[in-house]
C-alpha positions in Angstrom: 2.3 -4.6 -19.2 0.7 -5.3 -15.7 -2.9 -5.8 -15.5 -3.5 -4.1 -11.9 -7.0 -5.2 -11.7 -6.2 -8.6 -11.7 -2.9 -8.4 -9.6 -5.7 -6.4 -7.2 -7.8 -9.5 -7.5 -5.2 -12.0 -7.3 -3.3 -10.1 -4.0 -6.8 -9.3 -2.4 -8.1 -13.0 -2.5 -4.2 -14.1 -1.5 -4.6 -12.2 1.9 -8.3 -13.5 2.7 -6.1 -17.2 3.3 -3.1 -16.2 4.7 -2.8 -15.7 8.5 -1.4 -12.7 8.7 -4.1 -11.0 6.2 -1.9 -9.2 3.6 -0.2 -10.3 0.5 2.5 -8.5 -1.5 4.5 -8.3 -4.7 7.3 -6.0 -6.9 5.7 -5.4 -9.8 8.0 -3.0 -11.3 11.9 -2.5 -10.3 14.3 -0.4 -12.1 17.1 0.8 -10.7 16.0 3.2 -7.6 12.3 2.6 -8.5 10.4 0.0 -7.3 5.9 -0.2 -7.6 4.5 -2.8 -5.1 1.3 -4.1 -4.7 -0.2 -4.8 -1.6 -3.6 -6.1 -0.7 -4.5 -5.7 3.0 -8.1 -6.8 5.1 -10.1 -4.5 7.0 -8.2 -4.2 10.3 -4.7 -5.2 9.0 -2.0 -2.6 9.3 1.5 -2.3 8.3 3.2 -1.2 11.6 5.2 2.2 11.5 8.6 1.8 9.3 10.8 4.4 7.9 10.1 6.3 4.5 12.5 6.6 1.2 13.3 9.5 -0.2 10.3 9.3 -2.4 7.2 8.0 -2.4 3.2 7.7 -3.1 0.1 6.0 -2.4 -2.6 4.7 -4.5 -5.5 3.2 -3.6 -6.8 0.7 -6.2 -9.5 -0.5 -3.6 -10.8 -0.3 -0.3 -10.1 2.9 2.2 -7.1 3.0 4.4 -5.7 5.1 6.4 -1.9 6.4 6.2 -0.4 7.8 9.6 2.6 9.5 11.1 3.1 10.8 15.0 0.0 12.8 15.5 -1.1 12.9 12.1 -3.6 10.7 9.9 -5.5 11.0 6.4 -8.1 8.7 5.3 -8.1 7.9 1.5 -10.1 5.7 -1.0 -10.3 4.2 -4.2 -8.7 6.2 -6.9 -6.8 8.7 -4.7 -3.3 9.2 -4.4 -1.1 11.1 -2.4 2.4 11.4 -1.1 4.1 9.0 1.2 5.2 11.7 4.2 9.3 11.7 4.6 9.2 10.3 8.3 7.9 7.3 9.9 4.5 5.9 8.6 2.1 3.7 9.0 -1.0 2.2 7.1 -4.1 1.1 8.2 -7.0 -0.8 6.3 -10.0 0.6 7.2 -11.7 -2.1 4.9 -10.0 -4.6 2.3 -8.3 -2.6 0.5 -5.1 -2.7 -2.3 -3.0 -0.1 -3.0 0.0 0.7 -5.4 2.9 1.9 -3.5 5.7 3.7 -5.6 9.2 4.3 -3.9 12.5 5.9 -5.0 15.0 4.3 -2.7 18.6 5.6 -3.0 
């Protein structure tokens, strides 16, 4: 079993010394499903990239913002919500970690 405190600890502190301010990791993989973590410092985005079929957001800690073309929703610790099914983007609006679950074909 995954302790996603600590992997929130470990990923968070991770991206506070690395030059690009993010740190990453599969946590789970089986078969079309994949869970990464990824801990990411107020300011640090992941540019806009193509979505799977399936997907959601949870945000272990921090706030960040997930965008599309003309669209953007702000969301904190504890919340969760769909990845949309076009091209996305996400923003930390403070250090922050989220859980990202994908189905990938």
């Amino acid at each position: 079993m995954k302790d996603l405190v600590a992997l929130a600890d470990e990923h968070l502190a991770a991206a506070r010394t690395a030059p690009h301010g993010r740190s990453a990791q599969v946590v789970m993989h089986d078969g079309v499903l994949r869970q990464s973590v990824i801990a990411l410092l107020s300011g640090t985005a992941l540019d806009e990239h193509n979505a799977p079929p399936a997907a959601s957001l949870l945000v272990l800690r921090g706030r960040v913002r997930l965008t599309t073309a003309g669209w953007s929703e702000d969301l904190s610790t504890g919340e969760l919500n769909m990845i949309p099914k076009e091209r996305h983007g996400l923003l930390a609006l403070e250090d922050a970690v989220v859980l990202l679950t994908a189905v990938n074909d």
